[in-house]
C-alpha positions as a printed Julia matrix, in Angstrom:
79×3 Matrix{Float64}:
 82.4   -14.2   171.21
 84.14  -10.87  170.8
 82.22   -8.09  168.51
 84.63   -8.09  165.82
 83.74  -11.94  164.91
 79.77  -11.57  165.49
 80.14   -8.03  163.16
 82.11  -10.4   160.69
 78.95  -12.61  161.05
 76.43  -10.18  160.72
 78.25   -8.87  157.26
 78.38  -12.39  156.4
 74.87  -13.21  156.82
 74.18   -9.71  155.55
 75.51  -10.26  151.82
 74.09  -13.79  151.78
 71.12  -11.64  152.5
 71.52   -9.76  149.8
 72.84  -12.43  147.52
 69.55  -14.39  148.17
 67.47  -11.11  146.97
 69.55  -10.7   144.05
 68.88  -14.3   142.88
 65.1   -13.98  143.73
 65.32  -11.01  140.94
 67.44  -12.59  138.78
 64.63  -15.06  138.95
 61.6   -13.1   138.91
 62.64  -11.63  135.82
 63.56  -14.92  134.37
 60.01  -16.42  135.14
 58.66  -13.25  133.36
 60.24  -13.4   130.35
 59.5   -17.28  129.74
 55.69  -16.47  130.94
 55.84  -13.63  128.49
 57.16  -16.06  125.59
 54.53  -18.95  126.91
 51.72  -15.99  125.8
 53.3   -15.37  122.87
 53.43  -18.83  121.73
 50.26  -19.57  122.48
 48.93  -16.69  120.75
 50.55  -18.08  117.63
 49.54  -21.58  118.19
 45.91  -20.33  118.5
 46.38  -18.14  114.82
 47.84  -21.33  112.81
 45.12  -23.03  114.82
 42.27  -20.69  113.47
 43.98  -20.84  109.78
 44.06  -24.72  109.4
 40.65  -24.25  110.21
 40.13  -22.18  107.41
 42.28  -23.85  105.55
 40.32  -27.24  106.18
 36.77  -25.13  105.31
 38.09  -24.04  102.29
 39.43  -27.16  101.4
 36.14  -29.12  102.21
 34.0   -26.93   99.89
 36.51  -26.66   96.96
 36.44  -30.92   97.36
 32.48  -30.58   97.27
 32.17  -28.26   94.43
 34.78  -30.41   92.14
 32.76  -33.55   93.36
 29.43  -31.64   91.8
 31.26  -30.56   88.59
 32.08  -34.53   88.17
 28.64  -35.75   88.41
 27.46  -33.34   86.06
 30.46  -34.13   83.79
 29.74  -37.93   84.35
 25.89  -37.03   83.31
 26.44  -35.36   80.11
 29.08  -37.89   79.31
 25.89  -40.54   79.3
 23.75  -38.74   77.48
């Protein structure tokens, strides 16, 4: 093998090289982004999470206190 084809192969195997880091970057980056967006999703999961709860203890003791006002209502409607 003559130097000018293994230099040819060595600039060859030099760009796949850097073609290979490239796409490890181009990755990297990628993988951030969606972790960063997996966060942030789940952060917002969690709030709605924490205001249906809420939402569901609100509702529970509105239900309650209406339930008391009819018994009382039903009460002085007997008497």
């Amino acid at each position: 093998m003559n130097s000018e084809a293994l230099t040819r192969q060595f600039d060859e195997i030099e760009q796949k090289v850097e073609k290979f880091v490239e796409d490890k970057r181009v990755l990297e980056d990628a993988l951030a982004e969606s972790m960063a967006r997996v966060e942030e999703l789940e952060s917002r999961l969690e709030e709605k999470e924490q205001a249906e709860s809420v939402y569901k203890e609100e509702k529970s003791l509105v239900r309650s206190k209406i339930d008391g006002l009819l018994v009382k209502l039903e009460g002085l409607a007997k008497s």
